[in-house]
KOLTORVO-230214 format. One line per 5 residues: number of its first residue (from 0); their letters; for each residue x, y, z of C-alpha. Coordinates in steps of 0.2 Angstrom, whole numbers, plus 5000, padded with zeros to 4 digits. Each point is the difference from the previous one (the first is absolute). Example, Ala and Ser with C-alpha at 12.3 -4.5 7.8 and 13.67 -1.06 7.14 Angstrom:
<domis>
0 = as = 5062,4978,5039  5006,5017,4997
</domis>
This chain:
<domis>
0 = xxxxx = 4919,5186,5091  4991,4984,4991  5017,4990,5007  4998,5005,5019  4980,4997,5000
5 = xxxxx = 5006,4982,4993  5010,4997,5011  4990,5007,5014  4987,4989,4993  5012,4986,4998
10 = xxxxx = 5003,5001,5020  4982,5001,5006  4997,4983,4990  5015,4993,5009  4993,5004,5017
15 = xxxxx = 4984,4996,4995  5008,4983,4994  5008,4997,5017  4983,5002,5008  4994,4988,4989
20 = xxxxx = 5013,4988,5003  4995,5000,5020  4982,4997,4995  5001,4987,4987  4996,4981,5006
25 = xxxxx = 5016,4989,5001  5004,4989,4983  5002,4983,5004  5018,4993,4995  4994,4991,4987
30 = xxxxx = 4990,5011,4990  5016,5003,4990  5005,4996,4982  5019,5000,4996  5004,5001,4983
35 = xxxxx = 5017,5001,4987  5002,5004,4982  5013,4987,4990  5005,4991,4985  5000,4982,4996
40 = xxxxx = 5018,4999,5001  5010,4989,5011  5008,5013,5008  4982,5008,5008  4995,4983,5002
45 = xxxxx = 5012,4995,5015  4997,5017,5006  4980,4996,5000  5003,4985,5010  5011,5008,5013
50 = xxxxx = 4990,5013,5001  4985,4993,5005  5008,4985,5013  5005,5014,5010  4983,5006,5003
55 = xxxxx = 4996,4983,5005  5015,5000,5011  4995,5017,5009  4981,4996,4999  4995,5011,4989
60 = xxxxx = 4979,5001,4998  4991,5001,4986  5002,4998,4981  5016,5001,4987  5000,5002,4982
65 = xxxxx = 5012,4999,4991  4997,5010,4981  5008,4994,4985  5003,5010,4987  5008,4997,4980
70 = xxxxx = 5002,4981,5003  5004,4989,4983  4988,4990,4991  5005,4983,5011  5004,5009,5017
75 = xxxxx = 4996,4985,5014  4986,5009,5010  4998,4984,5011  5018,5003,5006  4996,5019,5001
80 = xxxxx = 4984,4995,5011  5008,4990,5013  5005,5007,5017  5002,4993,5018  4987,5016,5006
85 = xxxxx = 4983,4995,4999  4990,5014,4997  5011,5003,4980  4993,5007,4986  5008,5001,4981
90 = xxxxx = 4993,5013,4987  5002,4998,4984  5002,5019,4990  5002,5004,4981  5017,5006,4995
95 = xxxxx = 5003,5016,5002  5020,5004,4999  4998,5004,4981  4999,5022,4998  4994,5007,4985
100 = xxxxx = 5018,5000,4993  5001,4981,5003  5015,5001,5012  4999,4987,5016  4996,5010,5015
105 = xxxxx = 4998,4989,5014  4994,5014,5012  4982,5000,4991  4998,4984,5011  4995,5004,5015
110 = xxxxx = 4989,5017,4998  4989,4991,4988  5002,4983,5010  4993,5005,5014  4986,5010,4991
115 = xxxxx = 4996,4987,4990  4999,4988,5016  4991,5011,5010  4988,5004,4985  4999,4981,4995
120 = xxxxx = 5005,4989,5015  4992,4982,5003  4994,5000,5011  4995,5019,5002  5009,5009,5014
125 = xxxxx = 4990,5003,5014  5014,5001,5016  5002,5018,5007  5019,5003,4997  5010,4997,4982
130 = xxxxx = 5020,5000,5004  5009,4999,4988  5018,4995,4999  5016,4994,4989  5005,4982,4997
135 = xxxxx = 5015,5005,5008  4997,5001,5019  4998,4987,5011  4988,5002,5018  5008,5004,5016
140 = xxxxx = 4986,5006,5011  4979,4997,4993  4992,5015,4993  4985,5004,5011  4984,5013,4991
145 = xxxxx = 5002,5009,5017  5018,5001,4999  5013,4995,5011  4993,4995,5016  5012,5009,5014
150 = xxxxx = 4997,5018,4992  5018,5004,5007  5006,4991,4985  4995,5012,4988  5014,5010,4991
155 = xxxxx = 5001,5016,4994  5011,5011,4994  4990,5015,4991  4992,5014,5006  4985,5001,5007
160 = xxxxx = 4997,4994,5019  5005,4983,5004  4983,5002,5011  4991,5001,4982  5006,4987,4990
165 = xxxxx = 4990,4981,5001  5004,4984,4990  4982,4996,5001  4992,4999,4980  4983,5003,4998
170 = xxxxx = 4992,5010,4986  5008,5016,4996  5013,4995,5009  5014,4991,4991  5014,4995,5008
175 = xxxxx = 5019,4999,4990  5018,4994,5005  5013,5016,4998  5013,5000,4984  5011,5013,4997
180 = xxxxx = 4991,5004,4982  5000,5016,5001  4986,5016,4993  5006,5000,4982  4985,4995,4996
185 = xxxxx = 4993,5016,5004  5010,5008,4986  4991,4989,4987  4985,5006,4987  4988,4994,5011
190 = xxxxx = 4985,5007,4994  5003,4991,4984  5003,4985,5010  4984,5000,5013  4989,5013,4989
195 = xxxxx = 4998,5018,5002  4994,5006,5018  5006,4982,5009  5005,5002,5017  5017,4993,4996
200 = xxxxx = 5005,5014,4992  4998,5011,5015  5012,4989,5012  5013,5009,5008  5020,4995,4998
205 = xxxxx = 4998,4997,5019  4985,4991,5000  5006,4988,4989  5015,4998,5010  4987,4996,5016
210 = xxxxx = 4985,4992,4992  5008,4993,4985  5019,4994,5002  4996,4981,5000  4999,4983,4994
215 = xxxxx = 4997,4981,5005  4990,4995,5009  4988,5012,4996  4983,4997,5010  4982,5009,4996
220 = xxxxx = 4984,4994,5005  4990,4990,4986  4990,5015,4991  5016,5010,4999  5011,4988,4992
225 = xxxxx = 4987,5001,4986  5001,5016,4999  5017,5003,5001  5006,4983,4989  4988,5008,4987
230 = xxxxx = 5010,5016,4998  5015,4990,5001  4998,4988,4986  4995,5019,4991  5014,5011,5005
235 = xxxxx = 5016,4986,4998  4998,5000,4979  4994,5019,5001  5019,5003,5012  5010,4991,4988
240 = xxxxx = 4992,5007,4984  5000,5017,5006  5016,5002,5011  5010,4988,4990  5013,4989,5006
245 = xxxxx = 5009,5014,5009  4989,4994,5014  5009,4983,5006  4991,4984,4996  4994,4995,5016
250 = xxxxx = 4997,5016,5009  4989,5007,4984  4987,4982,5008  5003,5010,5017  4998,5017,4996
255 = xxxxx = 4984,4995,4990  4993,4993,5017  5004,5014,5009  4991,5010,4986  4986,4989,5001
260 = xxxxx = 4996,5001,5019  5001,5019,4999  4987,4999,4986  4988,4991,5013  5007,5013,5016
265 = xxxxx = 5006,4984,5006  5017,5006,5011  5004,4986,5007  5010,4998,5019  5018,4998,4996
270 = xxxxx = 5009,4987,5013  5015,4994,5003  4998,4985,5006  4992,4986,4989  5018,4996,4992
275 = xxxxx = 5018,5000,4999  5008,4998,4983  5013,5013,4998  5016,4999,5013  5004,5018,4997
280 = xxxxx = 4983,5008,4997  4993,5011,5014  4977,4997,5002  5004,4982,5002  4996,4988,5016
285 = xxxxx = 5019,5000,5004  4999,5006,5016  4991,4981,5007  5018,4993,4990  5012,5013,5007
290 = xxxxx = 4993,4998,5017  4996,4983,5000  5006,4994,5016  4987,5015,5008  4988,4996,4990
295 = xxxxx = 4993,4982,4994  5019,4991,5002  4995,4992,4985  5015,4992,4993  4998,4990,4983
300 = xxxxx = 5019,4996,4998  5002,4995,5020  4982,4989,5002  4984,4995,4992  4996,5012,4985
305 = xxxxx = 4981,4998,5003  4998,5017,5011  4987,5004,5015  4983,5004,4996  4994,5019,5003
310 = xxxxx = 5020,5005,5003  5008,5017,4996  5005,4994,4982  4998,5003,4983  4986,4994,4992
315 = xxxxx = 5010,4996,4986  5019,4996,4989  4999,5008,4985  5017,4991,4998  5009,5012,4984
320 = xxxxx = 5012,4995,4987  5017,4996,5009  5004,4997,5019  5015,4999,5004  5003,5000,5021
325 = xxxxx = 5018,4997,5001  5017,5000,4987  5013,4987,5003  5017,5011,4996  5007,4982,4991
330 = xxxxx = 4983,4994,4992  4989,5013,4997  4982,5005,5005  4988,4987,5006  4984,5002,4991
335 = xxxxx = 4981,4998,4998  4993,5008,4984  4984,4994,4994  5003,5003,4983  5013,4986,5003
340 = xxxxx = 4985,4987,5007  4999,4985,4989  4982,4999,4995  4996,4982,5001  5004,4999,5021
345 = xxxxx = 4981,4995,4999  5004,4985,4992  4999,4984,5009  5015,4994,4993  5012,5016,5003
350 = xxxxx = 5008,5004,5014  4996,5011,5014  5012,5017,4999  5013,5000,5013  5012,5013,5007
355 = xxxxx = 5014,4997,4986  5002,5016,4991  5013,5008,4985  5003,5016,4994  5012,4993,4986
360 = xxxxx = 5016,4999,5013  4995,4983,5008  4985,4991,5009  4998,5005,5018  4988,4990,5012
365 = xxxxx = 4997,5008,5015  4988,4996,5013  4988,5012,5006  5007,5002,5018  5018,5004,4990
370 = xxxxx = 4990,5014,4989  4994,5007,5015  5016,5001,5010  5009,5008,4985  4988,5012,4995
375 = xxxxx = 4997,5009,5020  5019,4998,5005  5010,5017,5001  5010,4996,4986  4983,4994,4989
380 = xxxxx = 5001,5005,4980  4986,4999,4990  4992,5007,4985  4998,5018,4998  5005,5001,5020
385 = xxxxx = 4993,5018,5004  4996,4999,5019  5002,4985,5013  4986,4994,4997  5000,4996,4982
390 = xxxxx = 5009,4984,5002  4989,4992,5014  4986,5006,4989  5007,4992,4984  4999,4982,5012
395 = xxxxx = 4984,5002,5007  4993,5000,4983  5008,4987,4993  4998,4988,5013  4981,5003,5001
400 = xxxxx = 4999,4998,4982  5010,4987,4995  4994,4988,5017  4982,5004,4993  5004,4997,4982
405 = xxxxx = 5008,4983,5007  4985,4994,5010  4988,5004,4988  5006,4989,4988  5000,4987,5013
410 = xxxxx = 4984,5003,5005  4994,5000,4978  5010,4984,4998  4990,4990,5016  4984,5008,4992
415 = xxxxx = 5002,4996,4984  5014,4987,4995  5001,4981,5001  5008,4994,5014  5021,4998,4997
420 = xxxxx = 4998,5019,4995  5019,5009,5000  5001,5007,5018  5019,5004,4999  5004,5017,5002
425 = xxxxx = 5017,5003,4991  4993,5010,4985  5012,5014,4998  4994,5019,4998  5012,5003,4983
430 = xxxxx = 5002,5017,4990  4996,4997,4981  5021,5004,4996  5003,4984,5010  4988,4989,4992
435 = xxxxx = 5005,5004,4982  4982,5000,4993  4985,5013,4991  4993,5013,5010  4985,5008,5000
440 = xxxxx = 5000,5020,4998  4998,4999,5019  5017,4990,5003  4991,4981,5006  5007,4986,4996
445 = xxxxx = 4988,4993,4985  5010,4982,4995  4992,4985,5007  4991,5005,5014  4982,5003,4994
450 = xxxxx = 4990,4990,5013  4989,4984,4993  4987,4988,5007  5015,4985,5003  4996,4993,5020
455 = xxxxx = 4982,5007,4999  4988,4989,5010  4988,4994,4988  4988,5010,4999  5010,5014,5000
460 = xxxxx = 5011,4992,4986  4983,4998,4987  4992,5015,5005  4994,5011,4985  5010,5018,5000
465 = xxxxx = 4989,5007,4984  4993,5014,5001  4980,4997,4996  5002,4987,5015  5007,5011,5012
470 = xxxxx = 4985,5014,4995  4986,4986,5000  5010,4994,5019  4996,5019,5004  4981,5001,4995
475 = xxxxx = 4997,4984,5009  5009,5005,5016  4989,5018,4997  4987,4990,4997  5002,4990,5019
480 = xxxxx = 5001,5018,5008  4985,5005,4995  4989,4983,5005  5008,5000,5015  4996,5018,5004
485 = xxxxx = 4983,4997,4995  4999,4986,5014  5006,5011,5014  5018,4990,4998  5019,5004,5000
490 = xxxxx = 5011,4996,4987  5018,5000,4999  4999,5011,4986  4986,5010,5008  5011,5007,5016
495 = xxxxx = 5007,4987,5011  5014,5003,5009  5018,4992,4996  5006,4993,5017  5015,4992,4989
500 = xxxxx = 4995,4981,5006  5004,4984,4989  4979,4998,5001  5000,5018,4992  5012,4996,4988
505 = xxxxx = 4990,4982,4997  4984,5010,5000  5004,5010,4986  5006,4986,4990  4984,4991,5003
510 = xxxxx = 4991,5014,4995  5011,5002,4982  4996,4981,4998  4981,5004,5005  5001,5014,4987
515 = xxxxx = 5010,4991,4987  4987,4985,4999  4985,5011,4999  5009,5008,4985  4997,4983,4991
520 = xxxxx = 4985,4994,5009  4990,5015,4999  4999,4999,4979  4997,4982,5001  4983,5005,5015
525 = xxxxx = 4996,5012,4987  5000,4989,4986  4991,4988,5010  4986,5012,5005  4998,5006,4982
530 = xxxxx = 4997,4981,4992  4986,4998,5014  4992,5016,4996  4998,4997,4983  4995,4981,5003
535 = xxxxx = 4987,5007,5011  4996,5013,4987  4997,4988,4987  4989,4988,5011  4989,5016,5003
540 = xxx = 4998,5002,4982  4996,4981,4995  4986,5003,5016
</domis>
């Protein structure tokens, strides 16, 4: 009986909700924080940069942090902080991969990242709407606070009304992208994980499925991620300790989130259409790849990879481990795997990654048109071909990836290189076999590619990458947001938005410089100020 009047209750707030979402005021496009948990290795680190060209490329508004988590004692935050988007941010957290039992754990990271940053930013977070996402997507279409602007674009796939369901995020109403997690969750000893009487032990099987099933990007208004991060960071220790490692790695981070907005009664709209990551998986934005030519006739393989703005498209690649569009019966498979990325393609003397792939049978260079033909003929062959669509999906993907990945370390290189920088794109996407060297227990290539300063402009070249200097760079730039709040001014830390201009890009390096020399000039004033204090002190004494 408590279980029906829940869920009767559970669906007044949802109309209710609905209402509300009709009657809340418009969130302007950048009121919007985009954030992403990582390490300080090479591997997240070209993945950071990708990232966030992209969201210059489709004029993404608003802020991005990136949130670094278990970096060694002489990790290079000034590479770290450097981005081509103008409004970019770099926290700094404790480390937190360490359990109890001293085992690494990696999946800490981001719960208690983005806790610690919400809880700790510089400057504070004061925009509307927190997304978070992984490192390993790349922008197809801007996320808007009010959702996707052509409200026909919206896709779901559960089961309420299709007349119910809204993209919009405001508070209490948090939006999420569908994954095929599952309600095992619900099986859990969740009063010893969210306390005894916490709502999330009164969620349903099926309303996990509805409210609960998801992932990245996850979108909440400001005052729920608080909430909901909190519990988080909580429940993902308590999930492993008390469930054990019977509960996969990264789904005990998941299922701890999905524990944690049930805490807060905080079910959250389940779409479909924010990305497209798996080629066999159903509650994914597919349909806009499958029915391309009906739809935005978007074609990276074909054209220009920079799509339309406002088109019936995902909103983002979460490109996975392996894509392989089309098998050569003599040669093999050609392949993008981004485990197989080189991790210094930042740096100004490597080269750019071309189109040369080997699975261990032979290098095969195709070009994108040729992947394209080969994966949507009659005869295409793929991997883990299921349906005919798989193939032309498997293409799509990796043309718009591997064409963003390719201009934006052209567009980092102009930014941030010397002139005579190594343009030349011939670097080959190899599989660790191939290249006969160490691999990390993620499979990437480790031997010679960690990215260093070589080709640096100048100033780049001698910037300081400590630590204390990046946090002393933050209070100052904290510091210039409140002053120039204070005055009634804008800042382009304060909310400006990121047109993705050169005079953009050039304005936030000006104002890093402007922040960088108050870090030394301010002490100095002080100092100043202080020996004319006491000089005038001692006169008034003499007097």
């Amino acid at each position: 009986m408590a279980h029906v009047a829940m869920r009767a209750m559970m669906a007044l707030g949802l109309a209710i909700s609905l209402l509300r979402a009709e009657a809340v005021p418009d969130t302007p496009d950048d009121d919007i924080h985009i954030i992403f948990s990582t390490d300080c290795g090479g591997y997240q680190n070209w993945q950071a940069a990708a990232l966030t060209y992209s969201a210059l490329m489709v004029g993404q508004k608003g802020h991005i942090t990136r949130i670094v988590s278990n970096c060694p004692e002489d990790a290079d935050y000034a590479m770290m902080r450097r981005s081509v988007f103008p409004n970019y941010h770099l926290h700094i957290t404790p480390k937190f991969s360490l359990d109890e039992g001293q085992e690494y754990f990696p999946y800490y990271n981001k719960p208690l990242g983005v806790d610690h940053w919400i809880k700790n930013a510089v400057p504070a977070v004061t925009q509307s709407v927190v997304v978070l996402l992984d490192p390993d997507m790349v922008f197809v279409q801007a996320i808007r606070p009010d959702g996707v602007r052509n409200k026909k674009n919206i896709l779901y796939t559960g089961h309420r009304d299709q007349s119910e369901i809204t993209d919009k995020v405001y508070e209490g109403h948090p939006v999420g992208q569908q994954y095929l997690i599952g309600s095992t969750w619900v099986s859990f000893q969740r009063e010893k994980i969210c306390g005894d009487g916490s709502p999330c032990a009164k969620v349903t099987h099926s309303e996990a499925q509805e409210y609960y099933s998801l992932g990245p990007p996850y979108l909440l208004h400001r005052e729920d991620a608080k909430k909901v991060f909190d519990a988080w960071a909580k429940y993902v220790v308590r999930v492993r300790n008390i469930q054990g490692k019977s509960v996969g790695d990264m789904l005990s981070e998941m299922y701890a989130y999905c524990l944690g907005a049930a805490h807060h009664e905080l079910p959250h709209t389940r779409v479909d259409h924010f990305m497209v990551s798996n080629h066999r998986a159903e509650g994914e934005a597919w349909k806009f790849i499958d029915e391309l030519e009906d739809y935005s006739n978007h074609n990276p393989c074909l054209g220009d990879f920079k799509p339309p703005q406002n088109a019936p498209l995902p909103s983002l690649v979460h490109y996975p481990g392996e894509v392989i569009p089309y098998i050569d019966p003599q040669k093999g498979g050609w392949k993008f795997h981004k485990k197989h990325m080189p991790h210094n393609i930042y740096d100004c003397k490597a080269d750019v990654p071309g189109w040369t792939s080997d699975d261990g049978t032979g290098p095969i260079t195709p070009t994108p048109e040729q992947i394209w033909k080969s994966a949507t003929s009659p005869e295409a062959k793929c991997s883990g071909k299921v349906n005919k669509h798989d193939c032309k999906r498997q293409a799509w993907v990796a043309c718009q990836v591997l064409k963003t990945i390719q201009a934006s370390v052209l567009a980092y290189k102009e930014a941030f290189c010397e002139a005579g920088y190594n343009d030349k794109m011939i670097g080959s996407l190899l599989h660790p076999a191939v290249m006969n060297v160490k691999v990390d227990p993620y499979g990437s290539p480790l031997a010679g590619t960690k990215q260093t300063r070589e080709g640096l402009q100048a100033k780049y070249k001698e910037e300081d990458g400590s630590k204390e200097y990046h946090l002393r760079l933050q209070r100052t730039e904290a510091m210039a947001v409140t002053m120039s709040n204070s005055l009634g001014g804008s800042n382009s830390l304060g909310g400006s938005t990121s047109e993705g201009s050169n005079s953009n890009i050039d304005k936030q390096k000006d104002d890093k410089r402007i922040a960088a020399y108050a870090v030394v000039l301010l002490p100095t004033l002080f100092g100043i100020c202080l020996i004319l204090y006491r000089a005038v002190r001692g006169k008034g004494k003499e007097s």
